[in-house]
C-alpha positions in Angstrom: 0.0 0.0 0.0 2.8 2.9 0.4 4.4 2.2 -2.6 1.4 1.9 -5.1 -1.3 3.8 -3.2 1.2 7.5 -4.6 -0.7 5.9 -8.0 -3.5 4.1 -7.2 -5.3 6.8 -4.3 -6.7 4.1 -2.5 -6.2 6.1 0.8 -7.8 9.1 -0.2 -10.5 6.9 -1.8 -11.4 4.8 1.6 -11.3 9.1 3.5 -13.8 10.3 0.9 -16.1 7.6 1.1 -16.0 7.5 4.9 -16.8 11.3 4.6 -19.3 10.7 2.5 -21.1 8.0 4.8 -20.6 10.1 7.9 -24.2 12.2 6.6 -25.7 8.7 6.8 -24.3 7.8 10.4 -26.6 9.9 12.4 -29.9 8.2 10.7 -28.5 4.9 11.0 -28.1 5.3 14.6 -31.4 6.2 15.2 -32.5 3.5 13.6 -30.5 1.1 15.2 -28.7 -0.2 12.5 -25.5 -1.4 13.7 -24.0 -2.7 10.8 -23.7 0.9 9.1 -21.9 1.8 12.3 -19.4 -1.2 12.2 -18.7 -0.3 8.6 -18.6 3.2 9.4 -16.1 2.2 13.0 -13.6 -0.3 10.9 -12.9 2.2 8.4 -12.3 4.6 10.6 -10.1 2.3 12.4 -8.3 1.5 9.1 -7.6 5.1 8.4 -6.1 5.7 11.7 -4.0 2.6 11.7 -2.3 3.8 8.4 -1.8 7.2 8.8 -0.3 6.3 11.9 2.3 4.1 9.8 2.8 7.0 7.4 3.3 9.6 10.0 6.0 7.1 11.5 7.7 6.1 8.3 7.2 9.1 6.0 8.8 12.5 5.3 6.6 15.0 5.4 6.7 15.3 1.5 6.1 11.4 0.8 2.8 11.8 3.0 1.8 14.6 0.8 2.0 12.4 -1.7 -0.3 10.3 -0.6 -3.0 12.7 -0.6 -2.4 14.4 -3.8 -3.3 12.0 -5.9 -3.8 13.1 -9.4 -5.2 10.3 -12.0 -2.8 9.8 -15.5 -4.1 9.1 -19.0 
C-alpha cells in the first residue's frame, strides 16, 4: 500500500467515502442499525492505523503524496 497507493489513491478513496457516509451515520443510529456503524467504525479504524504508519515512516513530502493523488491518461 505505500508504494502503489502514490498511484493508485486508495487512501484518499477509503477518507472520501468515509466522509461521504458520515451524513448517513446519524440516521443509521437512530434506527438502530448497527451494521452501518461497524462499517462506518472499521474504516475509521483503518484510516487511523495507516496514517499512523505514514506519520511514522514518512517525510513529510512522501505523506503529501499520498493525498495528492492526481489520476494519469
Amino acid at each position: 500500500l505505500v508504494e502503489k497507493n502514490p498511484r493508485t489513491g486508495n487512501l484518499g478513496s477509503l477518507i472520501k467515502v468515509f466522509l461521504s457516509r458520515t451524513k448517513e451515520l446519524k440516521i443509521s443510529a437512530e434506527c438502530q442499525n448497527h451494521l452501518f456503524i461497524w462499517q462506518a467504525h472499521n474504516a475509521l479504524f483503518i484510516i487511523c492505523c495507516l496514517l499512523k504508519v505514514f506519520i511514522s515512516r514518512m517525510s513529510e513530502e512522501e505523506l503529501q503524496l499520498h493525498f495528492t493523488y492526481e489520476e494519469k491518461t
